[in-house]
C-alpha positions as CSV (number, residue, x, y, z in Angstrom):
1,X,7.3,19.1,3.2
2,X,6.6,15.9,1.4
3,X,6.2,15.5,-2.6
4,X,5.4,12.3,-3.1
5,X,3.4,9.9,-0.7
6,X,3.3,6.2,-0.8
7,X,-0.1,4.9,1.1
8,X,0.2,0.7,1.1
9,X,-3.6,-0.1,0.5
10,X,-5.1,-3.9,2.0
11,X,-8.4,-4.1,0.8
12,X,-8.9,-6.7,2.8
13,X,-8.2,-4.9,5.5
14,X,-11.7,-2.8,5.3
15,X,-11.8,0.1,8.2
16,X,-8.1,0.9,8.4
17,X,-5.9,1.9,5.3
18,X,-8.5,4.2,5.5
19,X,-7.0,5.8,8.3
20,X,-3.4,6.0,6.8
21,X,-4.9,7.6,3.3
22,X,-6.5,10.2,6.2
23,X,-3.0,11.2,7.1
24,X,-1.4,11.3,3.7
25,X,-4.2,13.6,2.7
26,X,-3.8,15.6,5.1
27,X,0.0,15.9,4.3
28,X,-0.7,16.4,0.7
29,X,-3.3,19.0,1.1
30,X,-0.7,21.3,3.3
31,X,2.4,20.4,1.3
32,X,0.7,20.0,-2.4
33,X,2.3,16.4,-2.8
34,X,0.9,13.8,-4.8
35,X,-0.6,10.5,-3.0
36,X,0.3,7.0,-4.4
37,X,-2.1,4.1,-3.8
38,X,-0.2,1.1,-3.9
39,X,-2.2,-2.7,-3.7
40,X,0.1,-5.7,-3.7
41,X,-0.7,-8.9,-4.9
42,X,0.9,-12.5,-3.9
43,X,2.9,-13.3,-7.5
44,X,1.0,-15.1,-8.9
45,X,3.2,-15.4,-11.9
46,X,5.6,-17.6,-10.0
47,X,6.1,-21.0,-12.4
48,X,4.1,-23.2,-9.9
49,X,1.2,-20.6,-9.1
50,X,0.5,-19.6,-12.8
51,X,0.0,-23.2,-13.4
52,X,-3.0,-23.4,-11.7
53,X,-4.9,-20.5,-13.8
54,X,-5.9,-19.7,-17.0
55,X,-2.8,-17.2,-18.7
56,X,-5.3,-13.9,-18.7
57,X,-6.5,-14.4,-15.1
58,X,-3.3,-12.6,-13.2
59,X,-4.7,-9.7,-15.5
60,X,-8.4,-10.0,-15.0
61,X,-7.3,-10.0,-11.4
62,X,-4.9,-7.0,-11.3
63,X,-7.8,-4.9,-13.2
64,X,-10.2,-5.7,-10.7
65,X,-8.0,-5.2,-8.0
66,X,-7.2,-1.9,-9.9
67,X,-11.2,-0.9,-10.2
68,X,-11.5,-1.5,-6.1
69,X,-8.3,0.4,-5.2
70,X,-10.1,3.2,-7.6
71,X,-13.2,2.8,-5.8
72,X,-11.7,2.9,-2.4
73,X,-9.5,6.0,-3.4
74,X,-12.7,8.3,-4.5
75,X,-14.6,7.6,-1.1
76,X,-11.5,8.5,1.0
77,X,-9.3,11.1,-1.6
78,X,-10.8,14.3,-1.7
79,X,-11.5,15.8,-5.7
80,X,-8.3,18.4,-5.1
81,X,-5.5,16.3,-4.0
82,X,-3.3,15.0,-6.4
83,X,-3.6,10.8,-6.6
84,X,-2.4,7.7,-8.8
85,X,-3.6,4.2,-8.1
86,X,-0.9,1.0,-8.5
87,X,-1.2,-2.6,-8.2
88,X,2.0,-4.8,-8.2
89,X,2.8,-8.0,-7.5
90,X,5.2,-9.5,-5.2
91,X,6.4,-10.1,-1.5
92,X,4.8,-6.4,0.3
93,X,7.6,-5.3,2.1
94,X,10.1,-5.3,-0.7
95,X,7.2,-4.2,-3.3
96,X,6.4,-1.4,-1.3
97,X,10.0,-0.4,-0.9
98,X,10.9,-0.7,-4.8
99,X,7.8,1.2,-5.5
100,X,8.7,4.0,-3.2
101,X,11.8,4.0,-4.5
102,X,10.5,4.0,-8.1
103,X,8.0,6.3,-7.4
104,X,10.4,8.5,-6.0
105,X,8.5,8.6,-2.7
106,X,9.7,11.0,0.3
107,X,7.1,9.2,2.7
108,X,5.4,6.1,2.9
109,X,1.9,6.1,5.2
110,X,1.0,2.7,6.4
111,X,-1.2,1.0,8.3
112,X,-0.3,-1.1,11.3
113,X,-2.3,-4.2,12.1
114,X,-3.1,-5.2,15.3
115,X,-0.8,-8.3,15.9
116,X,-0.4,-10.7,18.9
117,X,2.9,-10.7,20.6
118,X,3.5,-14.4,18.9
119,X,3.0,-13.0,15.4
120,X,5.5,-10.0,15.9
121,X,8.0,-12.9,16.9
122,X,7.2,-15.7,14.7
123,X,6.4,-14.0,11.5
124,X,7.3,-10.2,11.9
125,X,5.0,-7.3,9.9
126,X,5.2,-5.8,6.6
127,X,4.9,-2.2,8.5
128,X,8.3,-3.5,10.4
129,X,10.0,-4.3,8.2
130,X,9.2,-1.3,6.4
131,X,10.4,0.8,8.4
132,X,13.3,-1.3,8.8
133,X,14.6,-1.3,5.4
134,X,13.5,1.9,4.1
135,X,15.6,4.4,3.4
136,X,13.3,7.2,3.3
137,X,10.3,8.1,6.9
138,X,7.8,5.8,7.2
139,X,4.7,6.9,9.0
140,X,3.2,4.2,10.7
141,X,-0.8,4.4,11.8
142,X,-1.7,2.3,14.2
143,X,-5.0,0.8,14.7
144,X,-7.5,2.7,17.4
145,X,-8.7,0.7,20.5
């Protein structure tokens, strides 16, 4: 059974991550494991980037970004499971897997996107290379239809 849960959350993406939180709920509710909502964000602190913005607006951003992932966890997380929302900044596939590993994660529930086959070769996904480099299982939900 699994403890901790790591669910990477687009919220761009509406219609689908709520598919992979289904599954980690699930496996939360019949092993009593704690889910972890995790929203990555582009760095925007990166010299070049942070030039661009007023110095409070990466914060403003991760708070909102923060109220949504909220927002989006109390219409799919039922009241009796276990949940903690996080927003991080950085590339998503090593973010997710430093988070996991921070978290302590056992599995990580993601979402697959529907690619075409020149994506997959050109730019690769975050869900591949997930599963590629984690060290822990990786539950992959691909999209219906």
């Amino acid at each position: 059974m699994y403890k901790q849960i790591l669910v990477p959350v687009d919220l761009n993406d509406k219609g689908f991550s709520d598919k992979a939180v289904e599954q980690a709920v699930w496996h939360a509710k019949h092993g009593n494991a704690e889910v972890h909502l995790l929203t990555v964000l582009p760095g925007i602190h990166m010299s070049m980037v942070a030039t661009y913005f007023p110095k409070d607006a990466a914060q403003k951003m991760k708070q909102d970004v923060k109220s949504q992932l909220r927002q989006f966890a109390s219409q799919y997380i039922p009241e009796e499971i276990v949940y903690k929302v996080h927003v991080a900044e950085g590339k998503p596939y090593t973010t997710i897997l430093d988070h996991a590993e921070k978290l302590g994660a056992d599995l990580i529930v993601m979402p697959s996107h529907k690619r075409s086959k020149i994506d997959k070769v050109v730019l690769g996904s975050v869900a591949s290379k997930v599963v590629q480099n984690s060290p822990i299982n990786v539950m992959v939900i691909k999209p219906q239809g």
